[in-house]
N, C-alpha and C positions, 0 to 999 in steps of 0.2 A: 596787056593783061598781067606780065610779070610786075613793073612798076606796081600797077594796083595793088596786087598782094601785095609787094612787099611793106608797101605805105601801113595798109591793113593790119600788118602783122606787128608792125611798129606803133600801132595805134593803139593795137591789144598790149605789147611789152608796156608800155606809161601806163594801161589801169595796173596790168598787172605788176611790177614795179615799184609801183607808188605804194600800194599796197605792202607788200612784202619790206619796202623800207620803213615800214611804220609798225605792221604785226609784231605780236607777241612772238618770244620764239626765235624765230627766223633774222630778228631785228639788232637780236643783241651783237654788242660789242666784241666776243667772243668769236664771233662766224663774222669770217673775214669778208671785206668788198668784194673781194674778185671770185668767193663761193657764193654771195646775196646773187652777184651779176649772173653765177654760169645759170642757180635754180631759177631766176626769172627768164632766161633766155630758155630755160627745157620746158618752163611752164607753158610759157609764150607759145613757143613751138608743139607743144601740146595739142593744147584748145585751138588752136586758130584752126584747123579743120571745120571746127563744132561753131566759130562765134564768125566767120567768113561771109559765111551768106549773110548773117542777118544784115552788114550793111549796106547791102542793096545796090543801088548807083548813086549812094552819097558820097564817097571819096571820087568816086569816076567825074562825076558832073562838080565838082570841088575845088573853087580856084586856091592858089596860096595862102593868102590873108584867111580861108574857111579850112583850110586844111593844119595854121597853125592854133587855130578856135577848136577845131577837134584833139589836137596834140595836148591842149592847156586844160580843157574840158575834163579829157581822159587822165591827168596824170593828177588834176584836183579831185577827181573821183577816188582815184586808186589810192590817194592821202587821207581822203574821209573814211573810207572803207578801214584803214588800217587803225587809223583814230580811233575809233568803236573799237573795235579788238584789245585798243592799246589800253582803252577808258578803266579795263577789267583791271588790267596788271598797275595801272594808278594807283586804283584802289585800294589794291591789296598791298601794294609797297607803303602805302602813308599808314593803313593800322598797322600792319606787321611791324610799321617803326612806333607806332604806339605802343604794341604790346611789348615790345622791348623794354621799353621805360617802365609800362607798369610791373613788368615781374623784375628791375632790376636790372636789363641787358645793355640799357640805352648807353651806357660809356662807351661799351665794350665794341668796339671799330670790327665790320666784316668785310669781306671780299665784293665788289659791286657782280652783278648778275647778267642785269640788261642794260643799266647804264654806266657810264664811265665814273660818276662821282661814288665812295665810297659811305656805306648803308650801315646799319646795326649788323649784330651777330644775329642774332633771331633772325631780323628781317630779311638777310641774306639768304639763310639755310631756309625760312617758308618761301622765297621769290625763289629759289634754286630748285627745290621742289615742286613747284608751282610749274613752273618751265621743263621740267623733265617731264611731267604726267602730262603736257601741251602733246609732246612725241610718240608717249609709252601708249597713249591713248588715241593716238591718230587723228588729233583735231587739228593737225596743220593741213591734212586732205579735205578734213571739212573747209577749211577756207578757202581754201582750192575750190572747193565745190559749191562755197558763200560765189566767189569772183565769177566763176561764170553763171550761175543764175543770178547775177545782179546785170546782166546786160538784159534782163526779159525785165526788170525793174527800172534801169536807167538805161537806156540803149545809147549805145555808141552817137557822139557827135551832138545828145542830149546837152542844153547850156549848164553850166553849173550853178546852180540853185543856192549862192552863202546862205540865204535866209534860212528855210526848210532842214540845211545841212547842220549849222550853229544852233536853229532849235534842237534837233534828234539830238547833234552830240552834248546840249545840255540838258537834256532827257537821258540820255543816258548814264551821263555822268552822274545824276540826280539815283539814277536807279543800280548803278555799281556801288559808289559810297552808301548806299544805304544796306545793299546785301553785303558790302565787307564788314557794315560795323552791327549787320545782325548774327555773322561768322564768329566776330572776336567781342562781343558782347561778356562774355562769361570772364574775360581776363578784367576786361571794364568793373564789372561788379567784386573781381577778389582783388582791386586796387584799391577801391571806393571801401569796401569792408574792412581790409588788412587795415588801411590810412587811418581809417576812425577810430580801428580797436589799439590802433600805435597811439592816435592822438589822445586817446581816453585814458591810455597808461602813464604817458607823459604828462597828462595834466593830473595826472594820481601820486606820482611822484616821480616830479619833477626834478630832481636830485640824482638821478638814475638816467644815462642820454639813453635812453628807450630805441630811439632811430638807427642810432650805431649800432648797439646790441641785434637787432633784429632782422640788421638787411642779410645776413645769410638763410635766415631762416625764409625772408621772404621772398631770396632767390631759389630756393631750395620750393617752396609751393607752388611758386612758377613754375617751373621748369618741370615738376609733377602735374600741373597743368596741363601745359603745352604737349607734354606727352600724352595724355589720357585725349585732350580732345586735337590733336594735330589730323588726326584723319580723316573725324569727322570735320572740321574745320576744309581743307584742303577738299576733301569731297562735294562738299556745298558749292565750293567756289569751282569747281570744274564742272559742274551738272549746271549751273548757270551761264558756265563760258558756252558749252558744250550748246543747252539751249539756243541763245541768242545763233550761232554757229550755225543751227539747221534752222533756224526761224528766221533770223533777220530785225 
């Protein structure tokens, strides 16, 4: 009986795990291995009370070769599951490096956030704020709380399904790019506007480098931008995380 738990309990750490190495959050480069390992091992130990029973006498009746099938099943679970979570913060890191460019930021080198390679200044400080409201708002408990109702959706030991999984996550990926660039549309249109009424000057007189002159100014209605809709911007895209988070 103890083997069995503990197999169990190790079966639960790979979804959970896998997961947690892949999530928003939790994932970055910042929070060290050895604090990713201790929260998946308290999580683990958590829930395995609550997700115990549901596997029945499939590990029991489970020879080695079906028991490493569950092992690889579970830890490709817990990689998809975070994949979705992570599809969000994608998203939002490639406009955030867009809007950089368009109000002027894109030279300007920032601190990286979630991953190791180095990001815009914008993009930095919305991905940095992005990942602080993850915690201030306690949707790392929702995922918590995503991981164990996904065992009543994909039950433990369930085969892992590439097809069904690479559709949803290019279904989703379809539907985070499209709510990030319905977020930062507004910067889209004052780059597309500023660009024309620079282009229409300089072809007015051309004698005049219109471009040089004007990039302060056009860092200067950026960054009055950014500030006017930074909240509501940032609000859209947590009320979407947030969604998916209790929905699925």
């Amino acid at each position: 009986m103890i083997p069995e738990a503990l197999l169990g309990v190790f079966v639960i750490f790979c979804r959970v795990g896998g997961c947690l190495l892949i999530a928003p959050g939790l994932s970055s480069q910042r929070v060290t291995s050895r604090a990713r390992l201790f929260i998946a091992v308290t999580v683990t130990l958590a829930v395995a009370p609550l997700l115990l029973p549901q596997f029945g006498t499939g590990l029991r009746d489970a020879g080695p070769a079906d028991i490493l099938g569950w092992i690889g099943c579970e830890t490709l679970t817990g990689l998809a599951i975070g994949f979705f979570g992570r599809s969000f913060y994608f998203a939002l890191e490639t406009m955030a490096t867009g809007v950089a460019t368009m109000i002027g930021l894109g030279g300007i080198p920032g601190n990286p956030v979630a991953e190791s390679e180095a990001a815009s200044l914008a993009g930095s400080l919305i991905m940095m704020a992005a990942t602080v409201l993850v915690f201030s708002m306690d949707l790392h408990w929702e995922l918590f709380r995503g991981l164990i109702a996904s065992y009543e959706r994909i039950p433990a030991g369930t085969p892992f399904g590439a097809r069904p999984m690479l559709a949803g996550f290019a279904d989703r990926l379809s539907a985070t790019f499209t709510m990030a660039l319905r977020i930062t549309s507004p910067f889209i249109i004052y780059s597309v506007l500023v660009n024309f009424a620079l282009g229409l000057a300089n072809k007015l007189t051309p004698q005049i480098p219109v471009f040089f002159i004007a990039t302060p100014f056009i860092l200067f209605g950026g960054l009055i931008l950014l500030l006017v809709l930074s909240g509501d911007m940032l609000g859209q895209f947590m009320l979407e995380y947030a969604h998916w988070l209790r929905r699925g």
